[in-house]
N, C-alpha and C positions, 0 to 999 in steps of 0.2 A: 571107741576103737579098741581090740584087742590086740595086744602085741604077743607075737609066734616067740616062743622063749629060745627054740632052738634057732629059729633066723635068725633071732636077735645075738644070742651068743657069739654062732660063727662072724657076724659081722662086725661084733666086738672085737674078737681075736683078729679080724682082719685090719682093725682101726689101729690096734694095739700097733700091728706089724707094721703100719702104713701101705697096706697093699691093698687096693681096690678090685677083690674077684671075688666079685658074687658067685655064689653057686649056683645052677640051673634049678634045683630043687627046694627055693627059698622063698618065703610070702617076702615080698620088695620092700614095703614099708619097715618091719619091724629088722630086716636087716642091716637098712640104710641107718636105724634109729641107733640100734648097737655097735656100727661103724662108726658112726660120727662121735659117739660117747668115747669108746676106745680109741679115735683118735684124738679126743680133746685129752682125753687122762693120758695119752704118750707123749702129747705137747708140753704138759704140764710139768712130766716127768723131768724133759728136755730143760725146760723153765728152771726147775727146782737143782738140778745137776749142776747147769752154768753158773748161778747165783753160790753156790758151796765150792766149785772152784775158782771164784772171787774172792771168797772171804778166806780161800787158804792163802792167797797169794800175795793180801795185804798183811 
């Protein structure tokens, strides 16, 4: 399977954002794939923020 580099982008930036709006003009697969990345990497973010406001507070 080929992944659409520009679907897959905008769908990054939407994963990033947490916001779910696909564009009409986008191949589905390879946006869904860039969505879900970008939102595991803002999860992660999330993850990584709370654990460093822990270890300021002890």
């Amino acid at each position: 399977m080929k992944i659409d580099k520009k679907s897959w982008q905008e769908g990054y930036e939407e994963g990033l954002r947490k916001q779910e709006s696909q564009p009409e003009n986008t191949e589905v697969v390879s946006w869904y794939a860039g969505f879900l990345e970008g939102r595991a990497e803002a999860e992660m973010k999330i993850k990584t923020h709370k654990k460093q406001l822990r270890r300021k507070k002890s």
